[in-house]
Each structure stands twice: as structure tokens, then as C-alpha cells.
N, C-alpha and C positions, 0 to 999 in steps of 0.2 A: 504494500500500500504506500502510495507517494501521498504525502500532505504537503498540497501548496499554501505555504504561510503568506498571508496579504501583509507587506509592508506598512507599519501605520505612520504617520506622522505625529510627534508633539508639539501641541499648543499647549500655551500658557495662556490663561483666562485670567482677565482682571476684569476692575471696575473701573469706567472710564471717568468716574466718580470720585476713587482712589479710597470706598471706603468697604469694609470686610461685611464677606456675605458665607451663610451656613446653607451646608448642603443636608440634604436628609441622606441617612446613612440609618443601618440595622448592625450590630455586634452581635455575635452571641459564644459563649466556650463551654464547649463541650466533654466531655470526658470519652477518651478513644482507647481503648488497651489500657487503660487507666493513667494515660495522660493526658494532660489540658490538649485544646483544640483550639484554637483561636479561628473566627470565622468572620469577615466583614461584606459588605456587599451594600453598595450605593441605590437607594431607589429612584427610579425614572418616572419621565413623561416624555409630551410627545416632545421635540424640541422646537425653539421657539424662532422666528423669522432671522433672528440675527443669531440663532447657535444652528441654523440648518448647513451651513456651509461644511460644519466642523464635522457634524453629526452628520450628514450624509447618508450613510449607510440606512439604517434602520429609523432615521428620524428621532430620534429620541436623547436626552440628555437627563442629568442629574436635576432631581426637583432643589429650586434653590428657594430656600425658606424667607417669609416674610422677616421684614427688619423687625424684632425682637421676639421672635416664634422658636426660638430655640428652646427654651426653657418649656412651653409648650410643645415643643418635640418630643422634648425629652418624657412628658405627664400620657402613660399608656391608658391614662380614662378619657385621652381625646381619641376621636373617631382618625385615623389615617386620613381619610375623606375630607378633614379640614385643610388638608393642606394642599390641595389638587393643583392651586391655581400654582403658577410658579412668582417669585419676587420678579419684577419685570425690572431688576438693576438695569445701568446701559452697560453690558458687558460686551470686552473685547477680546480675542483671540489671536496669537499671532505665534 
């Protein structure tokens, strides 16, 4: 079996703002053979007219949280669901 690996490019995302934005993200550790596990994984959406460029492929990008919804992030008796919209920062890529 040959696997052809697609070349990705990195970008660097900022704010063209220059002020700091929080992504939604899930952790969790597990216990494996009875060691720790460490596990992370970014949650998505669709992605947005100025991340389509980056995001291409599948359309989709990191949900970036409202300015001070972190700590609500963090509170598991909100619904996921509150957070759908994404923060509409002016983010730049390059």
C-alpha cells in the first residue's frame, strides 16, 4: 500500500486587532495498560469567508470563542450549542 501524504502549508493566525482570542478545545486522560493517556482534539465549524482560503479543504476551522466565553467554556452545564456562532475577530493568516 503506497500513502500519498498531501503537503500542508503553515499559517500563522492572528488578530489584525492584535488582541488574544480562545479556541474551543476538548482534553481528556485516560488510563491505557495503566498509564495516563493524554488526549486533545480542537472542535470545529464551518469556516468563515476570511478562514476559507486556509481551510480549503473541508471548509471548516477551529470554533473561536466569544471575547470573555472562556470561563463559560470551561462551565459543562452550558449546552455546547451556545457556542455555534464563531467570534467574528478580523483574523489574519499568513
Amino acid at each position: 500500500m503506497v500513502l500519498l501524504l498531501k503537503k500542508k502549508t503553515q499559517f500563522t493566525i492572528y488578530s489584525q486587532e492584535d488582541e488574544l482570542f480562545a479556541m474551543a478545545g476538548l482534553y481528556t486522560t485516560a488510563l491505557v495498560a495503566d498509564q495516563p493517556y493524554h488526549s486533545f482534539t480542537m472542535v470545529t465549524t464551518q469556516a468563515t469567508d476570511i478562514m476559507t482560503y486556509i481551510h480549503n479543504t473541508k471548509n471548516r476551522m477551529p470554533v473561536v470563542l466569544q471575547k470573555g466565553a472562556e470561563a463559560a467554556w470551561l462551565d459543562a452545564s452550558i449546552p455546547v450549542s451556545e457556542f455555534k456562532d464563531n467570534y467574528q475577530a478580523k483574523l489574519v493568516g499568513f
